[in-house]
C-alpha positions as CSV (number, residue, x, y, z in Angstrom):
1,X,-15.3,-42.2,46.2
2,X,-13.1,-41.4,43.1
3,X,-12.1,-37.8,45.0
4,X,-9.1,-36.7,46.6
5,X,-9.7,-35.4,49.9
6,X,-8.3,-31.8,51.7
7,X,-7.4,-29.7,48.8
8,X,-8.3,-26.3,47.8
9,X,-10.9,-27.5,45.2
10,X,-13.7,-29.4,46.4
11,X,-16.1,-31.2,43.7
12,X,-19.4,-32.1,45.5
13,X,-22.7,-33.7,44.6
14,X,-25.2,-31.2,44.5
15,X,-27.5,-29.9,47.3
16,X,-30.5,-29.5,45.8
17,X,-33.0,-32.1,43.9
18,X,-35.8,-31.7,41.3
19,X,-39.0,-33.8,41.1
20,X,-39.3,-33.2,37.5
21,X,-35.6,-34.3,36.6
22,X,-36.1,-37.8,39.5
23,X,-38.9,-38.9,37.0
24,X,-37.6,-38.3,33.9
25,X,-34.4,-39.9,35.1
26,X,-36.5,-43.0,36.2
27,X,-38.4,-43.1,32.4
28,X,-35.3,-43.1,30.6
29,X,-34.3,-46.1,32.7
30,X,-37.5,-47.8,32.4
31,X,-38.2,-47.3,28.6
32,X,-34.9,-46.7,27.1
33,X,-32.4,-48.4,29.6
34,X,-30.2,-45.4,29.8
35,X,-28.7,-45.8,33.8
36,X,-28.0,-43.1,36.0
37,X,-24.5,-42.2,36.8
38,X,-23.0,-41.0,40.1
39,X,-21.1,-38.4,38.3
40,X,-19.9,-37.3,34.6
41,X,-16.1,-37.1,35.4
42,X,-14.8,-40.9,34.8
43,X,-14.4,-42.8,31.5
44,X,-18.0,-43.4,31.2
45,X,-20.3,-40.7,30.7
46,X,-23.7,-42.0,28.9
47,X,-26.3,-41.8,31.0
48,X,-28.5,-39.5,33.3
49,X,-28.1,-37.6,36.2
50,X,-27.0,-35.0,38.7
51,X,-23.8,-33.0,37.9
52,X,-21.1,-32.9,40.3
53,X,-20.4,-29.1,41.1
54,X,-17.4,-27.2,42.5
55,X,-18.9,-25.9,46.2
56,X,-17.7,-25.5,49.7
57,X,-20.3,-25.2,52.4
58,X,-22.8,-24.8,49.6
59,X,-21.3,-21.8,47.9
60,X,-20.0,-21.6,44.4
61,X,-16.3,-22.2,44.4
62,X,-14.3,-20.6,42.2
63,X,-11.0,-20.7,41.2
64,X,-10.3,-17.0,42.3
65,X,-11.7,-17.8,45.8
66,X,-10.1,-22.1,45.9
67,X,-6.6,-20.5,44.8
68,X,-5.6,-16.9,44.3
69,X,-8.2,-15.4,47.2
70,X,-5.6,-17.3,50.0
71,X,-2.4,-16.3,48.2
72,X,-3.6,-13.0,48.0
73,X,-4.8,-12.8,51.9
74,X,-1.2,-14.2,52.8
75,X,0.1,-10.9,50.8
76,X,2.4,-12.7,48.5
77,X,5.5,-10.6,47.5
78,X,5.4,-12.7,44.3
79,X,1.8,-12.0,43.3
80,X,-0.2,-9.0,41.5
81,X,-3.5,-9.8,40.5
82,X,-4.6,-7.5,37.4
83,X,-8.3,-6.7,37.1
84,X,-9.4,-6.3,33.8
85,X,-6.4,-7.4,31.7
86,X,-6.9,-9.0,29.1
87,X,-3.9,-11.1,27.6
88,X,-2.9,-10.6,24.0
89,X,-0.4,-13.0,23.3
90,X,2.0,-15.4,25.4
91,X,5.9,-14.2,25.5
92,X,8.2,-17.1,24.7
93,X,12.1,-17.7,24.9
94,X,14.2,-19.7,23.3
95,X,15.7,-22.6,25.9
96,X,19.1,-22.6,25.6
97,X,21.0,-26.0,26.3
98,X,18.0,-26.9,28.2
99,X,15.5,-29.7,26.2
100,X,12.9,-31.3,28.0
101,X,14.0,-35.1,29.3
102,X,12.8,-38.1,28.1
103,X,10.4,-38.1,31.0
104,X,8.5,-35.2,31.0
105,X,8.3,-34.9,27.1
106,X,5.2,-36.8,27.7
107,X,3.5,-34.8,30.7
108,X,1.4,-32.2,30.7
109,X,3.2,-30.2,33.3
110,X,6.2,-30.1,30.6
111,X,6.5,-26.1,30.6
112,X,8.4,-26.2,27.1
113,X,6.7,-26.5,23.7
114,X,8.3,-27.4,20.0
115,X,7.6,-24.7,17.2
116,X,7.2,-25.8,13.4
117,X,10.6,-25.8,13.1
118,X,11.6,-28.2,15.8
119,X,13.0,-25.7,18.2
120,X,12.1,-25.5,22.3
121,X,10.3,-22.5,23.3
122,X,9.4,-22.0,27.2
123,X,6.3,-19.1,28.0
124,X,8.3,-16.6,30.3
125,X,5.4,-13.9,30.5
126,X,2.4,-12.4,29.0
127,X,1.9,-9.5,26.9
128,X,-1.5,-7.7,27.7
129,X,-3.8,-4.5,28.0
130,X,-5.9,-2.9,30.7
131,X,-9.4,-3.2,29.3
132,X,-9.9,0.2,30.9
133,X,-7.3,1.7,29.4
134,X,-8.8,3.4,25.9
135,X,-5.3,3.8,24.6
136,X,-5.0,-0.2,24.6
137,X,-1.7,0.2,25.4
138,X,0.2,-3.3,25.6
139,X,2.1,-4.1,28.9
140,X,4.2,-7.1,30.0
141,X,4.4,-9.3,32.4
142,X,7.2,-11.4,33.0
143,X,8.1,-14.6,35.4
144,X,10.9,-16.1,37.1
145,X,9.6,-19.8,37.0
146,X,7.0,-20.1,34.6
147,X,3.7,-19.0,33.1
148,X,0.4,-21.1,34.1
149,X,-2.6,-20.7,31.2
150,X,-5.8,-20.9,32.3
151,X,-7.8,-19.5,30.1
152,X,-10.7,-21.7,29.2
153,X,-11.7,-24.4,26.5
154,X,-11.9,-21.7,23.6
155,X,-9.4,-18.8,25.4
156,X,-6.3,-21.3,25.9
157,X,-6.0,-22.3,22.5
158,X,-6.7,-19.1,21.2
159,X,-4.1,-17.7,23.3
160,X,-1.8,-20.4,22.1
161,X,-2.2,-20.2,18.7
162,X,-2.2,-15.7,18.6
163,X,1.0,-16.7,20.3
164,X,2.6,-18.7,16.9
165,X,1.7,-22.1,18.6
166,X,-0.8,-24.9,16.4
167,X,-1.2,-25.3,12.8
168,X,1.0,-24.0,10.8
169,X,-0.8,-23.4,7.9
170,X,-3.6,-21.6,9.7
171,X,-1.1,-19.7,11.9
172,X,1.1,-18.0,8.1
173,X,-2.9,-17.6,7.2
174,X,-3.6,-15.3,9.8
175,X,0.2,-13.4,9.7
176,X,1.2,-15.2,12.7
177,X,4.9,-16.4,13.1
């Protein structure tokens, strides 16, 4: 099994089985050699099949409930979870004296990211608005460690780039700096 084990996020085969999707799966062996697949989430992902799905005991598993339901049940001092706030932009600093080593220039869990110009910027809190709020008044939000964006295939870049981080070109378009 290519799954880690005991985490908060559990990744599952699914519980349930269609008729309809067995046979089709069996034609598209049979007359156009297209093999089924265990699951979609490895280097090879042609073929047919069930998709793996994020569940524990058979329920939807979110990330709200896998990660910021127990840190909100444990009452975090550290924590304040917004409902309807809607980020506007990412608030960066300037590092001083403090470039990224060698070794984690190449990781993904390097915090820090280079602007046009060359220079190291680190996220150090969000600007954003209470969707309820018909004035649309901007707020902030800052942190002590850093800024986690989790904002989906089409929200994170979208947040990254309103924030002056991507093309250039298409960034001075739109009046971003």
């Amino acid at each position: 099994d290519e799954y880690s084990r005991g985490g908060s996020w559990h990744v599952g085969s699914q519980r349930l089985h269609w008729g309809i999707l067995d046979v089709w799966m069996e034609a598209a062996k049979e007359v156009c050699n297209i093999l089924p697949l265990q699951h979609f989430n490895n280097s090879n992902e042609q073929g047919t099949g069930y998709f793996q799905v994020n569940q524990n005991d058979g329920m939807r598993l979110s990330s709200y409930r896998a990660f910021l339901k127990p840190a909100e049940d444990e009452k975090r001092e550290n924590l304040k979870i917004e409902i309807g706030a809607t980020v506007k932009r990412l608030i960066f600093d300037k590092q001083r004296n403090n470039p990224p080593d060698e070794d984690s220039k190449s990781t993904s869990r390097n915090r820090s990211s280079s602007s046009s110009n060359g220079r190291e910027f680190q996220a150090s809190g969000v600007e954003w608005f209470d969707s309820s709020d018909v004035t649309q008044q901007a707020k902030t939000a800052r942190a002590k460690k850093g800024v986690i964006l989790c904002s989906g295939a089409i929200g994170s870049p979208h947040l990254l780039q309103v924030s002056g981080i991507g093309d250039a070109d298409l960034l001075r378009k739109n009046g971003i700096e």
